[in-house]
LUMGUMAR-560195 format. One line per field, with one value per atom (N, C-alpha, C): z, x, y; residue in three letters; atom name. Coordinates in pm, 1 decimal. Layout:
// LUMGUMAR-560195
z	c(Z:...)
x	c(X:...)
y	c(Y:...)
type	c(ALA:...)
atom	c(CA:...)
//
This chain:
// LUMGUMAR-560195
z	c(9239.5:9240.4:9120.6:8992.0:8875.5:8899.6:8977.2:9003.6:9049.1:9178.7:9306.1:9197.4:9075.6:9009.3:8901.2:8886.2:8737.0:8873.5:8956.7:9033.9:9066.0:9090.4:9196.2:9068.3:8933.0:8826.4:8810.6:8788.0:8797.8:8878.4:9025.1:9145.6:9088.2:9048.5:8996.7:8882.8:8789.2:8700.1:8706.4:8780.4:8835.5:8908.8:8994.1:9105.4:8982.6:8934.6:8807.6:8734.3:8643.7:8578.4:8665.8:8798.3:8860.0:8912.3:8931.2:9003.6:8876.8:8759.5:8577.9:8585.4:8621.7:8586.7:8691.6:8821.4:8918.1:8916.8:8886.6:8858.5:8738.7:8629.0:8510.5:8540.6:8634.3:8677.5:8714.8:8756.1:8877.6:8763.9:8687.3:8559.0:8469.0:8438.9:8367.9:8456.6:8599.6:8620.4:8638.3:8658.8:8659.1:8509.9:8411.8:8251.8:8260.8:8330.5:8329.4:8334.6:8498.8:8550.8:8518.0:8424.9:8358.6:8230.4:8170.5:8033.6:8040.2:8113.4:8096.3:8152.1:8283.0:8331.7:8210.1:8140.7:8026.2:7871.9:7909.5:7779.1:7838.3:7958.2:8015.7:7973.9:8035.1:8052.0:7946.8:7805.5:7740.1:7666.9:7669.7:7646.4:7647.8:7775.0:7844.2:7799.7:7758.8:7711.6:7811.1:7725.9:7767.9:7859.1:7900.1:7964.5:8142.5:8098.6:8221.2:8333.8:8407.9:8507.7:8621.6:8561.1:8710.9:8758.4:8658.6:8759.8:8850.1:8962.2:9038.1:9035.1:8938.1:8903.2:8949.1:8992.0:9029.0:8931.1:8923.8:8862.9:8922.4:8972.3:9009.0:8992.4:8946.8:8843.0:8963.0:8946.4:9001.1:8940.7:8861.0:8834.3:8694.6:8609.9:8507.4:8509.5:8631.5:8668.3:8741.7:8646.3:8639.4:8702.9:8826.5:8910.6:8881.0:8814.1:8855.2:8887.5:9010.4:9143.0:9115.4:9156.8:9168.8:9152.3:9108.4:9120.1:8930.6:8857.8:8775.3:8740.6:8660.4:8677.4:8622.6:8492.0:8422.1:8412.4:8372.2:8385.3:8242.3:8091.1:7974.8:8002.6:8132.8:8146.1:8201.8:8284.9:8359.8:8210.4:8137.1:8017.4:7930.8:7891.9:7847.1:7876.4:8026.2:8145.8:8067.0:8072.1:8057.1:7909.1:7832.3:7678.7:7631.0:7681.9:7685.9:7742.1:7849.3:7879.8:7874.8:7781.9:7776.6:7649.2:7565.2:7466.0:7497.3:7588.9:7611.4:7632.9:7581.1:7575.9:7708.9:7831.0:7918.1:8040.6:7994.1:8087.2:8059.9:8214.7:8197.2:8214.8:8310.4:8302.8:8387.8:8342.8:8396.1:8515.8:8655.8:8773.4:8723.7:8694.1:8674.4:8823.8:8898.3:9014.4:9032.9:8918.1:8875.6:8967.1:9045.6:9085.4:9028.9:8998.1:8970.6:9048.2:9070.7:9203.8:9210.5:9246.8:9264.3:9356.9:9316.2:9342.0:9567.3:9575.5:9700.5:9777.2:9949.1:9992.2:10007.2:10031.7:10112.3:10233.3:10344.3:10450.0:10374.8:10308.8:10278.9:10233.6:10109.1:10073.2:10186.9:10272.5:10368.2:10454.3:10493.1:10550.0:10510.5:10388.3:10324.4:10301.9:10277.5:10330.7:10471.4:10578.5:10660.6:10680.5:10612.5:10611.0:10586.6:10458.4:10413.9:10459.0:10530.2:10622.6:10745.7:10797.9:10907.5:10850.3:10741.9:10682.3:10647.1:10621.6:10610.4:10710.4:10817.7:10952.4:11005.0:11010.2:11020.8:10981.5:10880.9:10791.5:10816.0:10828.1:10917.3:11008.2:11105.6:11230.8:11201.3:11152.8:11148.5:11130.1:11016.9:10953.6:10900.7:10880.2:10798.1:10664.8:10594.3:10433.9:10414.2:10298.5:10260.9:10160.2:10219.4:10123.6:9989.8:9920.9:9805.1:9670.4:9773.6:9683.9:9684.4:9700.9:9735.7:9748.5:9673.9:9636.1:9743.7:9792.8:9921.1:9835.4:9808.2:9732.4:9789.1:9858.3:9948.9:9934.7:9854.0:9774.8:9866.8:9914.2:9957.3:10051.6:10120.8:10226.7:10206.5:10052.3:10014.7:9996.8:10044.5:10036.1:9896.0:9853.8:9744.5:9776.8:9738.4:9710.4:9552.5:9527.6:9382.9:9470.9:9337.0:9408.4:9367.2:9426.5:9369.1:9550.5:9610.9:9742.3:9709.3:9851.0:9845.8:9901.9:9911.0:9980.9:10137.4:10223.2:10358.4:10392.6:10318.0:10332.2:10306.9:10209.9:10124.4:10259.1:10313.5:10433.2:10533.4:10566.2:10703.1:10685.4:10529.9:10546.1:10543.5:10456.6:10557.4:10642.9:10706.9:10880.9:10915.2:10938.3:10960.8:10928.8:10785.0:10735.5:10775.1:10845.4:10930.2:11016.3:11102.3:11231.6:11181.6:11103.3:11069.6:11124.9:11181.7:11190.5:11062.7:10996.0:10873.4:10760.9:10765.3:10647.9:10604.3:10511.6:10496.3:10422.4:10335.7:10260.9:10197.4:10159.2:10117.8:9964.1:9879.4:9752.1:9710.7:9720.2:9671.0:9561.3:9459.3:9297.2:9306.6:9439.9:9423.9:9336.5:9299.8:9205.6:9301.5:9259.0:9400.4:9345.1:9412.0:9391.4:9327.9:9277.5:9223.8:9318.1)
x	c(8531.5:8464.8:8508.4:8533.2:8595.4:8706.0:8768.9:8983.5:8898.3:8848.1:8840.0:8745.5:8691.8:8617.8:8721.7:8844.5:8935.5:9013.9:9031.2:9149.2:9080.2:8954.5:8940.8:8909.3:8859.4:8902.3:8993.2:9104.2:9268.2:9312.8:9247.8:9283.5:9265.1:9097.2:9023.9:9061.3:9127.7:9179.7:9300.4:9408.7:9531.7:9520.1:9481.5:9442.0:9375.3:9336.0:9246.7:9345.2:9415.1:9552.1:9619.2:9694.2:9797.9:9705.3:9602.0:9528.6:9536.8:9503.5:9493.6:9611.1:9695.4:9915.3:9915.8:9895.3:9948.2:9864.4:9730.2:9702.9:9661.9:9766.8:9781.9:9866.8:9968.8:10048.2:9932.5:9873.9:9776.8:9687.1:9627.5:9555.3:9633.4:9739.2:9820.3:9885.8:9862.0:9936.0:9809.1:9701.0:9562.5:9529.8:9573.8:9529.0:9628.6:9776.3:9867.1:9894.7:9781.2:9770.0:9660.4:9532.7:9402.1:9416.2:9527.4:9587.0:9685.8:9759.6:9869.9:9802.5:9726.5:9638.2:9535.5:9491.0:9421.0:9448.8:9625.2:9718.1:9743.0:9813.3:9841.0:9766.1:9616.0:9559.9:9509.0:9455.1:9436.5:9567.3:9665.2:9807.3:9800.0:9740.6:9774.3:9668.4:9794.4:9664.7:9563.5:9460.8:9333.3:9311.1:9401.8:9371.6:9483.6:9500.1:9521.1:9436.4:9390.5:9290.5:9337.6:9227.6:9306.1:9393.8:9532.6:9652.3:9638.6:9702.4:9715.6:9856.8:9764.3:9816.0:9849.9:9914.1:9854.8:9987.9:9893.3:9980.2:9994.7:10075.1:10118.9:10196.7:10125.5:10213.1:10243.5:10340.4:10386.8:10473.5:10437.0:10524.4:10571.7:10480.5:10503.9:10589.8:10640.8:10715.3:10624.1:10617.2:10523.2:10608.6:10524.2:10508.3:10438.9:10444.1:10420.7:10465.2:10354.8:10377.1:10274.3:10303.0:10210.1:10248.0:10187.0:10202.7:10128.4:10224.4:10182.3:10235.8:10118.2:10197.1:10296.7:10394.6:10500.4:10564.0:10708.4:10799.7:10797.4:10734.7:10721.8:10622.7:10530.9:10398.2:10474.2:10611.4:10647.0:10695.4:10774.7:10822.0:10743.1:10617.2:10520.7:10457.5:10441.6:10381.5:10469.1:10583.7:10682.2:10678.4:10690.2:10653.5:10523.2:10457.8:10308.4:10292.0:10352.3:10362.7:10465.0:10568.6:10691.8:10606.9:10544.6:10496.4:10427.9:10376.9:10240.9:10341.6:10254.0:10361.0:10426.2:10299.1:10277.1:10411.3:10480.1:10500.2:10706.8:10761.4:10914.1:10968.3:10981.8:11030.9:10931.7:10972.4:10865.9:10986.0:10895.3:11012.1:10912.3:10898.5:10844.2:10866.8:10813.6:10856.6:10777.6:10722.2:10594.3:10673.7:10658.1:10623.7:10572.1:10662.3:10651.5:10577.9:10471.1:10418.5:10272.5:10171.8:10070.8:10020.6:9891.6:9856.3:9811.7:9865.2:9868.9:9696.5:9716.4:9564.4:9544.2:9392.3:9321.0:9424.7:9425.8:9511.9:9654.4:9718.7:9831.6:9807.4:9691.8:9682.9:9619.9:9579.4:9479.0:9622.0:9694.6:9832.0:9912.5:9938.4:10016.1:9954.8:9799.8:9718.7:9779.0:9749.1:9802.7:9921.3:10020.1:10206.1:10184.4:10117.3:10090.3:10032.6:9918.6:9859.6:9953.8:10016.4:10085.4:10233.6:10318.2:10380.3:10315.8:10204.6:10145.2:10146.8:10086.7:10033.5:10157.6:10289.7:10402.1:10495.5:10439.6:10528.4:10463.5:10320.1:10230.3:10250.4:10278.1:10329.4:10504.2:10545.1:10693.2:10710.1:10588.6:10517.4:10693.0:10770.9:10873.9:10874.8:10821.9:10789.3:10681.5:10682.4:10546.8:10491.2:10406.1:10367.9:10309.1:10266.2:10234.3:10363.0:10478.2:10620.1:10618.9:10546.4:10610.6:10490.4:10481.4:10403.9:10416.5:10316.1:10374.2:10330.0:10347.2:10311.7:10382.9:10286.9:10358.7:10240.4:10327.3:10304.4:10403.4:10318.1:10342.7:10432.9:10430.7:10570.4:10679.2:10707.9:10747.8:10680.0:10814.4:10735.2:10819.9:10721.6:10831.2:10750.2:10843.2:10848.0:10854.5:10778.7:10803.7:10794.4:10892.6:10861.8:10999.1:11005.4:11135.3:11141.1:11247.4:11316.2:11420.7:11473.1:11601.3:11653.4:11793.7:11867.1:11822.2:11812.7:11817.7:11692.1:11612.2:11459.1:11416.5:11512.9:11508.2:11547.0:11654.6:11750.9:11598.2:11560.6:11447.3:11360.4:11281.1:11187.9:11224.3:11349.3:11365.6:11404.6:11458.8:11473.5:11318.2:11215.2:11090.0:11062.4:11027.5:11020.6:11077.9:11187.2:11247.9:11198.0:11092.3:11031.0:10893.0:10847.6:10714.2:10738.1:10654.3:10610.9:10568.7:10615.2:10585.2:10647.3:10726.8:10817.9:10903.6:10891.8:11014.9:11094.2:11097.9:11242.5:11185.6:11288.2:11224.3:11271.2:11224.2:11276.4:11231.3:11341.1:11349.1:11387.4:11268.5:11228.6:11259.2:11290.8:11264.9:11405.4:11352.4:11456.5:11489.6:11618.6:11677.9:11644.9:11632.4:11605.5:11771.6:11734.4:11868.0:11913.6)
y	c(13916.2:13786.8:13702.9:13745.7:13706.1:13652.3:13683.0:13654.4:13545.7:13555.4:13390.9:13297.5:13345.5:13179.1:13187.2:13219.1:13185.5:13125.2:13165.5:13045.4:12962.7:12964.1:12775.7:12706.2:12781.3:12679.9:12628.5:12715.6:12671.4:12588.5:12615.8:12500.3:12366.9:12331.6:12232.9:12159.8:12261.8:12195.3:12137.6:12196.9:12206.0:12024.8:12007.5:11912.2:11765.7:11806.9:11706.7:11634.6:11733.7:11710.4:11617.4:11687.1:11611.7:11469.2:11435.1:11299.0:11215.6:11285.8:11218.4:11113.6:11231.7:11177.8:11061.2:11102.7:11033.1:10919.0:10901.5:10729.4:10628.8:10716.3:10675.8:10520.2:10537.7:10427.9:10332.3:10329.4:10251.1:10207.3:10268.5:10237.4:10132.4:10164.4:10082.7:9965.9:9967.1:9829.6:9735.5:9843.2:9754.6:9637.9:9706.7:9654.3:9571.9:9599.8:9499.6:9341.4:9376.8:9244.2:9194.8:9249.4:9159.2:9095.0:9230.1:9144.6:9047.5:9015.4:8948.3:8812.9:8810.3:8684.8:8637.1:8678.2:8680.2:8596.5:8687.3:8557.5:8459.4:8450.3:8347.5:8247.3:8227.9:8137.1:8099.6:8188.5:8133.3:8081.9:8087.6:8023.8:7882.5:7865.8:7716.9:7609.8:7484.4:7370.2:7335.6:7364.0:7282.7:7165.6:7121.5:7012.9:7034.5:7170.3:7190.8:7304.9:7253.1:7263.2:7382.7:7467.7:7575.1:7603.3:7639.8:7661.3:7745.5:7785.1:7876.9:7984.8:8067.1:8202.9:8328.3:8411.1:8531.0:8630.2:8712.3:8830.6:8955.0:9009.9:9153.7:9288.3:9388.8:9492.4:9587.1:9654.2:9766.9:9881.2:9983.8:10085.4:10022.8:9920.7:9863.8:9754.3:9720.5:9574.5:9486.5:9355.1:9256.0:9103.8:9062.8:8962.6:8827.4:8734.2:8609.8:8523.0:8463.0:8378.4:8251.5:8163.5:8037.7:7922.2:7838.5:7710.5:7657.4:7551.1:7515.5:7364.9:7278.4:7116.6:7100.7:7181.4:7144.3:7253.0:7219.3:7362.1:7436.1:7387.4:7410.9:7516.1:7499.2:7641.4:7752.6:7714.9:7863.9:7941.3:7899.3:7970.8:8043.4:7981.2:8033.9:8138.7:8180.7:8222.0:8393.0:8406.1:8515.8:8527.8:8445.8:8478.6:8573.4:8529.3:8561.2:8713.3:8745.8:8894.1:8967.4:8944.4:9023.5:9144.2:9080.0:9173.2:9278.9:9277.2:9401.0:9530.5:9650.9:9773.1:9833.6:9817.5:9882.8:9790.1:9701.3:9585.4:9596.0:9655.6:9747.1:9594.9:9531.8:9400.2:9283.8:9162.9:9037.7:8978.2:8932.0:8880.3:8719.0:8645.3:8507.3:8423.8:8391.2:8267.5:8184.6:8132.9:8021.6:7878.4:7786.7:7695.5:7602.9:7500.1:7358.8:7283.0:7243.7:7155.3:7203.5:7081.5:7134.5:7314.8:7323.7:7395.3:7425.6:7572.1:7572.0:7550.1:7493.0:7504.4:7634.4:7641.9:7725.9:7805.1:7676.5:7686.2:7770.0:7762.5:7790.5:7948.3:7987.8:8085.3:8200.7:8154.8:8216.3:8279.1:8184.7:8210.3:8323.2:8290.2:8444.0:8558.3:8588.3:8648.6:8744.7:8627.3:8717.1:8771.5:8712.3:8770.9:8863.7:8918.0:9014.1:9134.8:9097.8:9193.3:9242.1:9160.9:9192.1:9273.8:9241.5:9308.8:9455.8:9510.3:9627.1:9662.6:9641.9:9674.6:9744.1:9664.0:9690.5:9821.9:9824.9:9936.8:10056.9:10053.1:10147.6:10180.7:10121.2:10146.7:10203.2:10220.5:10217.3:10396.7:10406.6:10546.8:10612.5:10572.2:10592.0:10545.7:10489.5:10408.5:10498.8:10543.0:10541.0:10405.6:10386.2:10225.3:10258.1:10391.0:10440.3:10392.8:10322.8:10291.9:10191.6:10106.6:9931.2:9893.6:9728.1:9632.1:9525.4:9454.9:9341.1:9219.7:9112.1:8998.2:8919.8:8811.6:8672.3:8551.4:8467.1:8307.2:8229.2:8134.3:8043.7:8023.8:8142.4:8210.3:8280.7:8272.2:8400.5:8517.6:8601.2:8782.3:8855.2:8926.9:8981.3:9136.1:9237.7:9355.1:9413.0:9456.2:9570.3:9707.1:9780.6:9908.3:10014.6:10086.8:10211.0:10287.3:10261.4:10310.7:10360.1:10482.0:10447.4:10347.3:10282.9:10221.7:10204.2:10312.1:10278.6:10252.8:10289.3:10245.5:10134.5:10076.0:9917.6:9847.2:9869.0:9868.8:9808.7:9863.9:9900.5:9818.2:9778.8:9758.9:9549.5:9543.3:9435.1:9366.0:9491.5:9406.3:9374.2:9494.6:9459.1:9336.7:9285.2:9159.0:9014.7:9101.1:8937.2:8895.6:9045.1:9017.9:8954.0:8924.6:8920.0:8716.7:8682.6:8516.6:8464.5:8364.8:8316.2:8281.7:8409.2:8466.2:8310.9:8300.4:8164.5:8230.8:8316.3:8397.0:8526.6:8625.7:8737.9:8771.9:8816.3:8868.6:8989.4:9060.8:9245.7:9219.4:9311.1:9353.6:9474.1:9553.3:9683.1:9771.8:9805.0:9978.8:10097.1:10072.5:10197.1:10316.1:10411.7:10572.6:10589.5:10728.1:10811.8:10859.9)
type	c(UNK:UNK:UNK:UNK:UNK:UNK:UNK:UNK:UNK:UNK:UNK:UNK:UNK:UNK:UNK:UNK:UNK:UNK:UNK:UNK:UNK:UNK:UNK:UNK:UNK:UNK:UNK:UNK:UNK:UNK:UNK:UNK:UNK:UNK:UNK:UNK:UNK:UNK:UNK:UNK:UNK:UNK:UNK:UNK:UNK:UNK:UNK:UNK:UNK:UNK:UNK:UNK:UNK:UNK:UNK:UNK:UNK:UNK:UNK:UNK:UNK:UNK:UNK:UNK:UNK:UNK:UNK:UNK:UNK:UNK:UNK:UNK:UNK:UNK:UNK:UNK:UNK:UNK:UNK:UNK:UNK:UNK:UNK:UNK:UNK:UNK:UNK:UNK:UNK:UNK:UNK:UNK:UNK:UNK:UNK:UNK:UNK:UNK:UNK:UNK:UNK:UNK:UNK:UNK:UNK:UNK:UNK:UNK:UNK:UNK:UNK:UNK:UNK:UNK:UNK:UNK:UNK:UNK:UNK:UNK:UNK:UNK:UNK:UNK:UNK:UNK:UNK:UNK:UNK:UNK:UNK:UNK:UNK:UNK:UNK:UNK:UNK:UNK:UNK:UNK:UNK:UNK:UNK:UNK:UNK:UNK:UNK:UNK:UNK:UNK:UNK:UNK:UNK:UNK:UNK:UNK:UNK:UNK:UNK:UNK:UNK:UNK:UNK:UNK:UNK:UNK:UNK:UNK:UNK:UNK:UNK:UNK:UNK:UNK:UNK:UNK:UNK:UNK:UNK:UNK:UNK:UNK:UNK:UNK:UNK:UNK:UNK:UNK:UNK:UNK:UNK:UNK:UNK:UNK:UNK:UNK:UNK:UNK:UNK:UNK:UNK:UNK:UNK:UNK:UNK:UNK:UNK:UNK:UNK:UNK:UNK:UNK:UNK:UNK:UNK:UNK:UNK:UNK:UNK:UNK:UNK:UNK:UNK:UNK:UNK:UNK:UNK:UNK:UNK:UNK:UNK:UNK:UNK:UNK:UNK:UNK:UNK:UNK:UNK:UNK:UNK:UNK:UNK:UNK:UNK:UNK:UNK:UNK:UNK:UNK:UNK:UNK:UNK:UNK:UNK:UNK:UNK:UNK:UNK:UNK:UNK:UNK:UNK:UNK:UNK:UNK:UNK:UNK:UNK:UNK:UNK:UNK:UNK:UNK:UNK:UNK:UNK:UNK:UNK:UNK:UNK:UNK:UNK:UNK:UNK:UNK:UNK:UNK:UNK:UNK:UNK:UNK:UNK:UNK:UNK:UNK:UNK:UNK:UNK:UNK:UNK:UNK:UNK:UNK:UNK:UNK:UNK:UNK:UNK:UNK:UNK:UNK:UNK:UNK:UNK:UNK:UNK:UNK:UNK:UNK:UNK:UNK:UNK:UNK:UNK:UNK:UNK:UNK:UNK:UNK:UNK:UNK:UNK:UNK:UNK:UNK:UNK:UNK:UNK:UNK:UNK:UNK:UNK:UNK:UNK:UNK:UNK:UNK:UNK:UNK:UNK:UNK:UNK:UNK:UNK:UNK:UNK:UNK:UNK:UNK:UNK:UNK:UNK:UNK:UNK:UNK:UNK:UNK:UNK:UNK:UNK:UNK:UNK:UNK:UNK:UNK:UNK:UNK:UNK:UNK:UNK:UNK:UNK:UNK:UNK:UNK:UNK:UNK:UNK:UNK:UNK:UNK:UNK:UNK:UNK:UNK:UNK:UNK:UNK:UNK:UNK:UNK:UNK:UNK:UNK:UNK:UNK:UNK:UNK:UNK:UNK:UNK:UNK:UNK:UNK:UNK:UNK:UNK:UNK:UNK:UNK:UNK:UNK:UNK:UNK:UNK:UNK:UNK:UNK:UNK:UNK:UNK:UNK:UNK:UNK:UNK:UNK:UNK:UNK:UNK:UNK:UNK:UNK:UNK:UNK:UNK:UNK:UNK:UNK:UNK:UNK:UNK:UNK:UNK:UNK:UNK:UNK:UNK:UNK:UNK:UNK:UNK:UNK:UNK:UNK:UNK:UNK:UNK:UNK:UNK:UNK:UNK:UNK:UNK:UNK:UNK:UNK:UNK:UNK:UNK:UNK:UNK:UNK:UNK:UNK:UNK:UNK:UNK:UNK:UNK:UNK:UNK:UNK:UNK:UNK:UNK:UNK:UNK:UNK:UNK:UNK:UNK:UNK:UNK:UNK:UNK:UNK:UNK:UNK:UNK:UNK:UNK:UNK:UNK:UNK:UNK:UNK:UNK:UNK:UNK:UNK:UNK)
atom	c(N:CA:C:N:CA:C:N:CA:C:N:CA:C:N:CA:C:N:CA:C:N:CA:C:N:CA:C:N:CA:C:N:CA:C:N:CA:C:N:CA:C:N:CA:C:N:CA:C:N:CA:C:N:CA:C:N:CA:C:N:CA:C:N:CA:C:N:CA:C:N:CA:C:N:CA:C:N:CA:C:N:CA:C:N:CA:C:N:CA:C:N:CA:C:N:CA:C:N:CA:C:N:CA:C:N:CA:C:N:CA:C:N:CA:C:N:CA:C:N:CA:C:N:CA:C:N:CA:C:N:CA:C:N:CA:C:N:CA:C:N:CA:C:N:CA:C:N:CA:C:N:CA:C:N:CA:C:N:CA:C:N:CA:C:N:CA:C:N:CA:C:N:CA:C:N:CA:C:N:CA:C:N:CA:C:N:CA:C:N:CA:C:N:CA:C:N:CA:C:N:CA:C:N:CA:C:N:CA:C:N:CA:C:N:CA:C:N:CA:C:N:CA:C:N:CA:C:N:CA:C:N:CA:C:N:CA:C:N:CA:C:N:CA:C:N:CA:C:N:CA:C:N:CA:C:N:CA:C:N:CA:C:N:CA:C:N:CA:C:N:CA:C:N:CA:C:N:CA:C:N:CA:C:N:CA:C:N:CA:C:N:CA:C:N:CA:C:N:CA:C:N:CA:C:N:CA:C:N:CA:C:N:CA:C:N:CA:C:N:CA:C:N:CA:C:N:CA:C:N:CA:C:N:CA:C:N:CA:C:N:CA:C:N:CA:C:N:CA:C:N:CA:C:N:CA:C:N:CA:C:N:CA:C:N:CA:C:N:CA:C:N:CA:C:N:CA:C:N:CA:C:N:CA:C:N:CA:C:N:CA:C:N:CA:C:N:CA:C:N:CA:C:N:CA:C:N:CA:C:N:CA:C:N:CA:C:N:CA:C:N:CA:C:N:CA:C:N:CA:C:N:CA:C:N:CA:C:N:CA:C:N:CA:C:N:CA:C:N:CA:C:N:CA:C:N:CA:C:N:CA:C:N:CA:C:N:CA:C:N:CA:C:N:CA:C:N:CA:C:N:CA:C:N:CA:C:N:CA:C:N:CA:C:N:CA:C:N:CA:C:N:CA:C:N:CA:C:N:CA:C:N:CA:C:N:CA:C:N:CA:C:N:CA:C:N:CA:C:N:CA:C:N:CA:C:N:CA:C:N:CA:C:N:CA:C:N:CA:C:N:CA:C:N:CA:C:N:CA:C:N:CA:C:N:CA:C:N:CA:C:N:CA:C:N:CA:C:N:CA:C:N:CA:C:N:CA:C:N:CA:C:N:CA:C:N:CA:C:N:CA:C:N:CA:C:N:CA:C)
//
């Protein structure tokens, strides 16, 4: 009875450890994207009103997308989060031009969803590798694939209704 409670400790502890490791990533892209939205905005002069921001980490590679009134804020935008420790490289695609609608954001919303739905159904990806992020009809990917999988997932993406262009962030496998 001693052996079977020193192993399902071992199991327990074993299983604990590896869940610790494996969403240490997920932890850190979480602080990623609260800290870096955080400098950002307090970055930005005061007299600018709600940009429309979004930030997205993946695997320590950091995404911002949106819309801002001058091109002196996109620069800032990447200054502002190149410093943080946790942060491997910044993809910046800040937008010059007012801020998107409802209608518009609600839209990529669904690209997005239907791009999942997709890759689900495909059940060849695992989506535990790849980030879906789609602004304003662009789709972007973060993430670490191999090649033929990179391959696949955007043909899928061509089939999706909506799509106005695609941009792969992703890191090829070894």
């Amino acid at each position: 009875m001693r052996i079977k409670t020193e192993y399902l400790f071992f199991l327990i502890f074993s299983s604990s450890l590896l869940f610790s490791c494996a969403s240490n990533q997920s932890i850190d892209d979480s602080r990623n994207e609260k800290l870096s939205r955080e400098r950002i905005m307090n970055s930005y002069p005061k007299d600018i009103s709600n940009p429309n921001i979004n930030i997205s980490s993946f695997n320590g590679d950091l995404l911002i997308t949106g819309q801002v009134p001058r091109q002196d804020l996109v620069g800032l935008a990447t200054g502002e989060v190149n410093t943080l420790r946790n942060v491997r490289q910044v993809f910046n695609y800040l937008q010059v031009m007012g801020a998107t609608s409802f209608l518009s954001r609600a839209n990529d919303r669904l690209i997005t969803n239907r791009i999942k739905s997709k890759l689900q159904d495909s059940k060849s990806l695992n989506m535990t590798k790849i980030r879906v992020v789609t602004e304003y009809g662009v789709v972007y990917f973060l993430g670490i694939l191999k090649k033929d999988d990179l391959e696949m997932l955007l043909e899928l993406t061509k089939e999706i209704k909506g799509v106005q262009r695609v941009i792969s962030l992703v890191r090829l496998e070894k």
